[in-house]
N, C-alpha and C positions, 0 to 999 in steps of 0.2 A: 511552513518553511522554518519556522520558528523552532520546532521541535528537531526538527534533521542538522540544524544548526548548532543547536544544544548537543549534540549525541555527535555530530559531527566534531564540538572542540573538546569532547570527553574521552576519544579515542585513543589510544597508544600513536606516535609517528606512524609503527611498521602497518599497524592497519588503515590509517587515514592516507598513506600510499598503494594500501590495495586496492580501497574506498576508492582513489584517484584513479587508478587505472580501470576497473572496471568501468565506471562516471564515463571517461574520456573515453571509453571505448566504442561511445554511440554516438560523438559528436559531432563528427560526419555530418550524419543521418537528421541530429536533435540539436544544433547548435546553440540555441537559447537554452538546453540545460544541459552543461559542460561541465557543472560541478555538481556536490554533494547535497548543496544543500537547493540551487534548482532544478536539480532531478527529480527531488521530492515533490515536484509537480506536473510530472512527464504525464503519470497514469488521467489527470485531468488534463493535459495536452492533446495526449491521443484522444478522448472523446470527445475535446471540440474540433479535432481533425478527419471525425465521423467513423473511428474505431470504436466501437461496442461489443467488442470479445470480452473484454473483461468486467463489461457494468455487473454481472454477478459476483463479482471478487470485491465489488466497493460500495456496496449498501445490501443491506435487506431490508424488506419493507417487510414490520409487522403490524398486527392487525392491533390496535388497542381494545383491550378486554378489560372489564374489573374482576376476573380474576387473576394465582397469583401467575406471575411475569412467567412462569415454568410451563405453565398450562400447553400453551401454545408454542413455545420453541420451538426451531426445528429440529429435525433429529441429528443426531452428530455424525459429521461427515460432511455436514449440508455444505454444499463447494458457494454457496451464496453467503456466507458469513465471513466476516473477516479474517478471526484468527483461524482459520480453514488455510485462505489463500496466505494467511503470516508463517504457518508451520511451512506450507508448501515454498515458500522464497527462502526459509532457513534452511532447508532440506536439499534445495536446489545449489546455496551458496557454501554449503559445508560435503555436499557428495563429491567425491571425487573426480566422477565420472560425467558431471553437469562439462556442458562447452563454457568458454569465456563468453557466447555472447548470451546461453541461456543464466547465467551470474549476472551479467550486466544487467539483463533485461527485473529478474528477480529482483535486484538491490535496489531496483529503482522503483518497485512493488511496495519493499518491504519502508522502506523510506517511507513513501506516503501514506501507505497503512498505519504504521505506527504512529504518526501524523494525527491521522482521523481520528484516531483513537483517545489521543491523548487531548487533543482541542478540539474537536467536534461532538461527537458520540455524544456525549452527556446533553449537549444542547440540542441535538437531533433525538434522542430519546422522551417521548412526550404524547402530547394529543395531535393528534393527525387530522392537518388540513389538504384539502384539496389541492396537487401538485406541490404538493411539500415531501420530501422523503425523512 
């Protein structure tokens, strides 16, 4: 949240009111995240609300190897890597032809992705224990 906070008070007005509008355009639906920067916990929302369409868009599990980190990557494309699913919400919020609620749903992607990334990932990157991703 910390990160969507940061990027959220780095924004121009005219964007942190599209930021808004889209945010508010799910919360209806998602009332406990109505803004920007609790939106950026929607996509961990949904999977404690037993939505799992998207657990491949928010981790990959790799294998630890001692060789080098390349060996084993997936190929590019692989829809289970994050900046996979980060092109695909950039692509989705800048097409013209995306709906407002496929925008909404993406920014609220792209928000937490960028998230993991930025405060996770490094500390998730490691030796791998059992029931640890």
């Amino acid at each position: 949240m910390l990160t969507a906070d940061v990027a959220y008070q780095n924004l121009t007005p005219t964007t942190q009111a599209a930021v808004n509008a889209l945010v508010t355009s799910l919360a209806d639906e998602y009332p406990a995240t109505n803004d920007a920067v609790s939106a950026a916990c929607w996509p961990d929302d949904l999977k404690a609300m037993g939505v799992h369409s998207y657990d491949a868009w928010h981790y990959v599990d790799l294998a630890v190897v001692r060789q080098p980190f390349w060996a084993d990557a997936p190929p590019p494309g692989n829809s289970s890597v994050n900046p996979w699913a980060i092109a695909e919400a950039v692509n989705t919020l800048t097409s013209p032809v995306s709906t407002e609620l496929d925008k909404a749903i993406q920014l609220r992607f792209l928000l937490h992705f960028c998230g993991d990334i930025v405060s996770q990932q490094p500390p998730q990157c490691g030796r791998v224990q059992r029931g640890m991703r």
